[in-house]
Phi, psi and omega in degrees: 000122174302150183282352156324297175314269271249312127355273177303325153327298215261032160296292188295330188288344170271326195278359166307345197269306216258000162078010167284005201276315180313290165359284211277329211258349166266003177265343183268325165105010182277139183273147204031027151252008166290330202290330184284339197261336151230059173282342169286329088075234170303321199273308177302350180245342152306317204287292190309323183290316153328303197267005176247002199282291229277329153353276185067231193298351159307347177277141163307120142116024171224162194210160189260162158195195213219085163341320177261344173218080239268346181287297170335062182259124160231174197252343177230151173318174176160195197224151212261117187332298168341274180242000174059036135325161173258092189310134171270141170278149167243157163293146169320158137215178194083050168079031179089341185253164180288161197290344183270356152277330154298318172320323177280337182261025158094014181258173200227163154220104156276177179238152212316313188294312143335299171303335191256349209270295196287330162089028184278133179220138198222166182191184204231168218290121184222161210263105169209175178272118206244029159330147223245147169206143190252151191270112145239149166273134169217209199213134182274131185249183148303138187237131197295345180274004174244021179268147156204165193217123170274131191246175152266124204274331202225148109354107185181189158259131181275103228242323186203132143313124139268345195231132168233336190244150171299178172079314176299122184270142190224145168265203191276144183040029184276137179315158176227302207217193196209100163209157180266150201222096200295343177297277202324321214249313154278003170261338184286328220267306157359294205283329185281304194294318193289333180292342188279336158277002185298341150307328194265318155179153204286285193321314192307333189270326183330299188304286174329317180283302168329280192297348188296322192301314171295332178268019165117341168290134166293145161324278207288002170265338178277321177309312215278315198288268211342346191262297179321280180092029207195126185307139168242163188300330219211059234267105169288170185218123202245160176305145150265004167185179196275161177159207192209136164346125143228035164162139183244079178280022174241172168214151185280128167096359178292159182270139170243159170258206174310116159108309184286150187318018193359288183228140150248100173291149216190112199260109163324307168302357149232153197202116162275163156263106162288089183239146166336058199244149182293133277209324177278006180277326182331325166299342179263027176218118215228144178275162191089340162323124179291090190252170176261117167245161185233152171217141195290338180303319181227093157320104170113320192260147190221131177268151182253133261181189191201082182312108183247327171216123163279106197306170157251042202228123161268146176283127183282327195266320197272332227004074184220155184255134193258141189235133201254111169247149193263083182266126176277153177240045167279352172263031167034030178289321171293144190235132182308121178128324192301155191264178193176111155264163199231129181268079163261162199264126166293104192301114182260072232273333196240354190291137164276153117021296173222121184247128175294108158250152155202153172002130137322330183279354176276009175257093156297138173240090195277214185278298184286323156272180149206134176250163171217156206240106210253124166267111204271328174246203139283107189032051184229123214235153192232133175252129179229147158273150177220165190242129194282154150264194178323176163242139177233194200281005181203005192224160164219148177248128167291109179279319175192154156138334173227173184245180168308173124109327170323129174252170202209129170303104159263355141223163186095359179272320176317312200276340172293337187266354183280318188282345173297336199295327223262289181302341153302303193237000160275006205264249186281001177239021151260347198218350184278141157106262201313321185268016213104350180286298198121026174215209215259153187303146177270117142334090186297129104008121169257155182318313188271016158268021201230159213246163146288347153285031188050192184202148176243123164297142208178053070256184163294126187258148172299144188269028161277324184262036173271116173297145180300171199103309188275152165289146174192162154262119197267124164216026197105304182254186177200129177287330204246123123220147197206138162339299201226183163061046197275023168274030208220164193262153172279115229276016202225304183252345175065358147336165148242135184301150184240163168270179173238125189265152175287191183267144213045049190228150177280220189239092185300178148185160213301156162235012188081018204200111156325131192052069124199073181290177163239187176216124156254122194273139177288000000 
């Protein structure tokens, strides 16, 4: 004996007094003296385990189920129909009752972890004026009575850039450019002989001036040459209104004819909105009408605006109408291209004052009904119907079924109602009594309720009632079953089908591939 050993005796032998024997011999790791030290004991909390083992669901507030098959519930051990697992126990939760007794009354219970799994984020049911507005999206232009464009009046050269970048902001009648022009440069010289001839006649100056005018000189260049009295080389050319550059198609020393484009400008402080509207919308939307625009740049703000032209056309594909809204910009923040939705308001002429919303995404919607999944405990959720009012751009107002301040899931409710659906009709009355559970028998399905192309279910039937033989997909329940060929996936759930074997044969199953079923002995 080691001094290790010996050491630890005479450890247990003091702590014997003191009711420590267990204590030391299980931190130290000796074999058979715990079991020994209490076997009496021992034999007595076996027994007791026996007799709470053999319970099962006689204990309060626990039930069996199947890891792998959460459908599967029984009130006593036992081995799982499915996969012949060994079921585990659990606790109730909801006060003790099992999920499929909430289930009947339209409730669900998670566990924190679960919740957080599921990702349920719930908020609350609230009472505000929930006047109807139609929602478009649209695109900030230009607004076209402030676009112009300077061109060249003559045949010449561009002698001097005054303006050089795009972007650049200009006023009204500021120089932009300089360029020589030899027509432009023989009609001033016309224009000299004719003031030098007005005895003889008048009209010759008449003409003369007239063209200069045309060829792009201003009242005040023609007074300054007439002053002057000598052609000048080099004729500028000025904005005709304030804006900002927005394309520059020249360069200094290029040649231009008659016509081309110079500059174009674009006065910013006014800006439309083109926006989208649905063609069943049209009726609420009238010119002179006030609307709320948003812009994705500026987030939280909102401008207010003016519908000045319903275009008169519909889009075939989209089928909707552009509708022209009018904003001022004078601190030029909106920009052309920027996106934008536009908010009309709907005259609601009978709308009360204050209306019960909630989310859109917290209303499932079925075929006859729409429910919402109200949370009544801590994280114990009640599916109530409710009868929907209108819509607005983010909300649905709720006529009855919840009250103010009541919560409510807006997202995670498909999955609170799939698992209420799944405990409704997946739990103890699918699997208790034919398998072992301890409820009432499952109605096997007959062969000739199954099509030879098979058939789909819809709830789903326990794959306890699949006649043997037949192929299905197995999840506890089964969407699918069909006769033959069970080498193929289910068109519903996309599993691969298994046979349902006769009894004490083993299960194949599919694998999605011609020839290469398996076999499994039950």
């Amino acid at each position: 004996m080691n001094s290790k050993k010996i050491a630890v005796l005479v450890l247990l032998a003091l702590a014997a007094g003191a009711g420590m024997t267990l204590l030391v011999a299980s931190v130290w790791g000796i074999p058979g003296v715990a079991a020994s030290s209490s076997s009496s004991d021992h034999d007595h909390d076996h027994d007791h385990d026996k007799k709470a083992e053999s319970a099962g669901g006689e204990e309060s507030g626990t039930y069996y189920t199947c890891p792998m098959h959460p459908s599967v519930v029984s009130d006593t051990p036992g081995a799982c129909p499915v996969c012949q697992m060994d079921l585990i126990k659990k606790k109730k939760s909801g006060g003790g009752m099992d999920p499929q007794e909430l289930a009947a009354m339209g409730k669900v219970s998670l566990s924190p972890t679960q919740r957080v799994l599921a990702n349920v984020q719930v908020t609350e049911v609230e009472a505000k004026d929930a006047k109807s507005e139609i929602r478009a999206v649209g695109i900030v232009t230009y607004d076209e009575t402030g676009l112009a464009t300077i061109p060249s009046w003559v045949n010449g050269r561009i002698e001097r850039l005054l303006v050089e970048e795009t972007g650049a902001t200009v006023r009204r009648g500021q120089p932009v450019i300089k360029i020589y022009s030899p027509e432009l440069l023989t009609a001033q010289e016309e224009f000299l002989v004719a003031l030098d001839n007005t005895e003889f006649d008048k009209t010759l100056i008449t003409s003369a001036r007239r063209r200069l005018k045309l060829l792009g000189m201003s009242e005040r260049q023609i007074a300054q040459l007439e002053k002057a009295g000598k052609p000048r080389e080099y004729v500028t050319m000025f904005a005709p209104n304030a804006g900002t550059i927005t394309s520059l198609e020249v360069r200094q020393g290029q040649y231009v004819k008659e016509g081309t484009p110079l500059y174009e400008i674009a006065d910013l402080s006014t800006v439309w909105v083109e926006a989208d509207v649905y063609e069943h919308h049209l009726e609420e939307v009238k010119e002179g009408m006030k609307v709320r625009v948003t812009a994705e740049a500026f987030a939280g703000e909102s401008l207010e605006g003016e519908v000045t032209f319903i275009h008169p056309t519909l889009e075939s594909e989209t089928r909707t109408v552009k509708v022209r809204i009018e904003l001022d910009n004078d601190d030029e923040r909106l920009k052309p291209g920027m996106y934008a939705s536009v908010f009309f308001k709907k005259d609601d002429a009978d709308s009360e004052a204050d209306e019960l919303v909630v989310p859109k995404s917290a209303v499932i919607r079925g075929g006859k009904s729409s429910s919402v999944y109200v949370e009544v405990d801590d994280n114990v959720f009640e599916r109530r119907e409710v009868e929907l009012g209108r819509a607005t751009d983010d909300y649905l107002v709720i006529k009855s079924g919840v009250k103010a301040g009541e919560t409510v899931a807006y997202q995670g409710g498909f999955l609170l109602d799939s698992e209420v659906q799944l405990n409704s009709f997946g739990g103890s009355e699918s699997h208790h009594g034919k398998h072992g559970g301890g409820g009432e028998e499952v109605e096997e399905l007959a062969p000739e309720d199954v099509p030879k192309e098979g058939k789909k279910f819809d709830p789903p039937v326990p794959s306890a009632a699949v006649p043997d033989g037949m192929w299905y997909c197995d999840m506890g329940t089964s969407h699918w079953i069909q006769h033959e060929k069970g080498d193929g996936e289910c068109p519903v759930c996309g599993m691969f089908l298994k046979q349902k074997a006769d009894a004490g044969e083993g299960t194949t199953e599919g694998t999605g591939d011609t020839g290469k079923n398996t076999t499994k002995e039950k």
